[in-house]
C-alpha positions as CSV (number, residue, x, y, z in Angstrom):
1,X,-95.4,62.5,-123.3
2,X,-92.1,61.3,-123.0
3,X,-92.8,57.6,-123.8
4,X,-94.8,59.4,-126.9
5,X,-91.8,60.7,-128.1
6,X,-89.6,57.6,-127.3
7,X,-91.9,55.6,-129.9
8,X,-91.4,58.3,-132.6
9,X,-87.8,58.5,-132.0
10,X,-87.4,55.0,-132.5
11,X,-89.8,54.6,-135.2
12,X,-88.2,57.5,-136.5
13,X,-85.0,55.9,-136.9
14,X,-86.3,52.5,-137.7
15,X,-88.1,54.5,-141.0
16,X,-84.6,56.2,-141.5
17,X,-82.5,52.7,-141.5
18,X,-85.8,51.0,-143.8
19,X,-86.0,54.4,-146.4
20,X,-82.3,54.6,-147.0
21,X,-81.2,50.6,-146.6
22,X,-84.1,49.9,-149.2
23,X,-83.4,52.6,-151.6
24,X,-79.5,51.5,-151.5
25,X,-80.3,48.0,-152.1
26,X,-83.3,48.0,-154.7
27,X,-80.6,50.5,-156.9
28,X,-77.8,48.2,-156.4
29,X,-80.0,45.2,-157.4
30,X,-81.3,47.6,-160.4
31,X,-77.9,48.1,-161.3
32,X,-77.0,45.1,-161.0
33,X,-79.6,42.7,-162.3
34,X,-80.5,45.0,-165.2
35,X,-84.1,45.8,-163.8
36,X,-84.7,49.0,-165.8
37,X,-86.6,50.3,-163.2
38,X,-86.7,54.2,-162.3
39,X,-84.7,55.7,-159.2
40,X,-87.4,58.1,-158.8
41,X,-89.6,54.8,-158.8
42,X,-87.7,52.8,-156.5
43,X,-87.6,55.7,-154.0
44,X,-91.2,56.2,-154.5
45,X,-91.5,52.3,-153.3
46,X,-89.8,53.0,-150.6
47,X,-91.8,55.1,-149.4
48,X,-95.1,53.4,-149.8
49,X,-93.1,50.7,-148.1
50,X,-92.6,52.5,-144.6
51,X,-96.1,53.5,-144.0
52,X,-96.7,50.0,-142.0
53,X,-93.5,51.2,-140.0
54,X,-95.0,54.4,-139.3
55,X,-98.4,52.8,-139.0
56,X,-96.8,50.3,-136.6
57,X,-94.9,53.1,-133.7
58,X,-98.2,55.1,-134.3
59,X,-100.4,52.1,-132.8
60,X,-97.5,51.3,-130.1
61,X,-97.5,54.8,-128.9
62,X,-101.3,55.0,-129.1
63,X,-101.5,51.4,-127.4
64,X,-98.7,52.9,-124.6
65,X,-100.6,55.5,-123.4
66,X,-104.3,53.5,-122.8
67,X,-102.2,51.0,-121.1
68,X,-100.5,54.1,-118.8
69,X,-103.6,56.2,-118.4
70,X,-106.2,53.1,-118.7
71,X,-108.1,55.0,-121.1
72,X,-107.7,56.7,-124.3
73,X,-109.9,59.0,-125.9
74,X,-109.9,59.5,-129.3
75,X,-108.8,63.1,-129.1
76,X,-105.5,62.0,-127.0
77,X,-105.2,59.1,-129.7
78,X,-104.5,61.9,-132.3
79,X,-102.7,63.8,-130.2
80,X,-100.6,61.1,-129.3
81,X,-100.2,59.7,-133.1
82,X,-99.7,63.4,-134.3
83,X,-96.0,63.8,-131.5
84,X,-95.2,60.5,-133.2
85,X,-95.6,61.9,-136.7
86,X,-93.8,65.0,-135.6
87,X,-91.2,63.4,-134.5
88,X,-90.5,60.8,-137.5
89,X,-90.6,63.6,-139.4
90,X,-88.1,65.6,-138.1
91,X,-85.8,62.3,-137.6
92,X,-86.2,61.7,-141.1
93,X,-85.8,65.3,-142.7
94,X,-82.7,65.3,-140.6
95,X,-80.9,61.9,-141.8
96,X,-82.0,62.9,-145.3
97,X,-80.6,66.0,-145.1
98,X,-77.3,64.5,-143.5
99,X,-77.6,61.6,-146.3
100,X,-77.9,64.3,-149.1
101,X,-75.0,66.6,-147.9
102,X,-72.9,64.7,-145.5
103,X,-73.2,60.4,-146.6
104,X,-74.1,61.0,-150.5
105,X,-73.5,64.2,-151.6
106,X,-73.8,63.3,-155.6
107,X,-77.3,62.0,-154.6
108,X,-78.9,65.3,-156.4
109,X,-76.9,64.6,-159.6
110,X,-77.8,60.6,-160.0
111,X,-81.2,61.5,-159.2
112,X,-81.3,64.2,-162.3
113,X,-78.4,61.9,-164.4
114,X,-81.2,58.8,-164.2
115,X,-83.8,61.4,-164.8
116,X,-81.9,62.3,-167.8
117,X,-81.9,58.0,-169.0
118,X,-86.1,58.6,-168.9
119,X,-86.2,61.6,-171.0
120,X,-83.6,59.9,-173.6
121,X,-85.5,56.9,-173.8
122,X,-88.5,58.6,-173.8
123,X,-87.1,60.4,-177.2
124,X,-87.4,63.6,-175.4
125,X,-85.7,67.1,-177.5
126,X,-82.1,67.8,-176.0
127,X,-83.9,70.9,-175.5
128,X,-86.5,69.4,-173.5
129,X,-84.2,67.1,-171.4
130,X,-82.3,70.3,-170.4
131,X,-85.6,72.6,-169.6
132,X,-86.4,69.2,-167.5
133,X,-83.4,68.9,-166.0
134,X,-83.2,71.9,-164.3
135,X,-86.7,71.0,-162.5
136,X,-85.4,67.7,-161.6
137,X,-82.5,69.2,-159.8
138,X,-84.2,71.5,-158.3
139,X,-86.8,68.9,-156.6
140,X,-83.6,66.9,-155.4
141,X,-81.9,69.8,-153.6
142,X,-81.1,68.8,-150.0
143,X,-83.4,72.0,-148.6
144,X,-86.3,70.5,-151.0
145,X,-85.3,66.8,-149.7
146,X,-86.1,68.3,-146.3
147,X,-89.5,69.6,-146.6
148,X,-90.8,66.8,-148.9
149,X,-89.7,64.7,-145.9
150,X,-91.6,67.2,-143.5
151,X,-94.7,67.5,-145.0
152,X,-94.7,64.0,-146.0
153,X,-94.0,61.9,-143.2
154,X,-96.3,64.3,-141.0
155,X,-99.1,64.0,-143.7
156,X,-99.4,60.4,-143.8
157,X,-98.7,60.0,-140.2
158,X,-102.2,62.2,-139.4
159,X,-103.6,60.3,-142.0
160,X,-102.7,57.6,-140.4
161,X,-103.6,58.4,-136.4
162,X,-107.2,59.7,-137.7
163,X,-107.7,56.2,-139.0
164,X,-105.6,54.1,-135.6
165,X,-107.3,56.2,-133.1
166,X,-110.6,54.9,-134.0
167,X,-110.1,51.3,-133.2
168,X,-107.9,51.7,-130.2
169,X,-109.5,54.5,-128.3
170,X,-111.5,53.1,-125.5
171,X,-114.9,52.2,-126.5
172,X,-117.4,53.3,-124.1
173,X,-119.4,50.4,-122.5
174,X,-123.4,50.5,-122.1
């Protein structure tokens, strides 16, 4: 167990130091380079992005145990990927609610001001940009921040030790 959440700690933070460094860059580069792509999008990328991380202390941690114990069955596996899971999550809800509050406490507002450059060019009703706008900010609150970061790092990391655990699990010999 305590190995177990040694690997989700530091996959946790690894996922922390990937999801914030490449959101930071890929907006500066935006910025920069006149990109016209989407915050929201380049968040989203980031995201999809960090599953191999995940994916990757998942199998270590799985791996860890079977070399420990000398078996693994597939029930353990998921145990064992679902403490990692658990674990990123928190460490992730935690910097991101630190990040939001603490690091970059305008985040809410550039979230909802690039929201705003969507609905504009979008040719969206004042009206309707400020009906929207309220939604948007209310998604990027840091208590919101927290439990999308909850549910979905947990989420995909079950996803993802449900899928793992069958190919490293010990296969039973005739």
């Amino acid at each position: 167990m305590k190995s177990t959440l040694k690997h989700g700690l530091v996959t946790g933070l690894i996922s922390c130091v990937f999801l914030f460094g490449f959101f930071t860059l890929m907006v500066w580069l935006n910025s920069k380079n006149g990109w016209g792509i989407g915050v929201s999008s380049i968040r989203g990328i980031g995201g999809l992005l960090s599953i191999p991380v995940q994916a990757i202390g998942i199998y270590m941690a799985m791996q860890n145990i079977k070399l420990l114990s000398g078996t693994l069955s597939y029930v353990q596996a998921i145990k064992t990927g679902l403490t990692v899971a658990a674990t990123i999550a928190v460490i992730v809800a935690i910097f991101g609610f630190l990040y939001c509050t603490i690091f970059n406490p305008g985040y809410a507002a550039f979230m909802v001001h690039d929201a705003q450059k969507v609905m504009i060019a979008k040719g969206e009703s004042q009206q309707q940009i400020n009906q929207d706008s309220i939604q948007v900010a209310k998604q990027y609150t840091p208590g919101i921040q927290v439990i999308q970061a909850l549910v979905g790092q947990f989420v995909t990391g079950a996803i993802i030790s449900l899928i793992i655990g069958i190919f490293v699990k010990t296969k039973k010999t005739a």
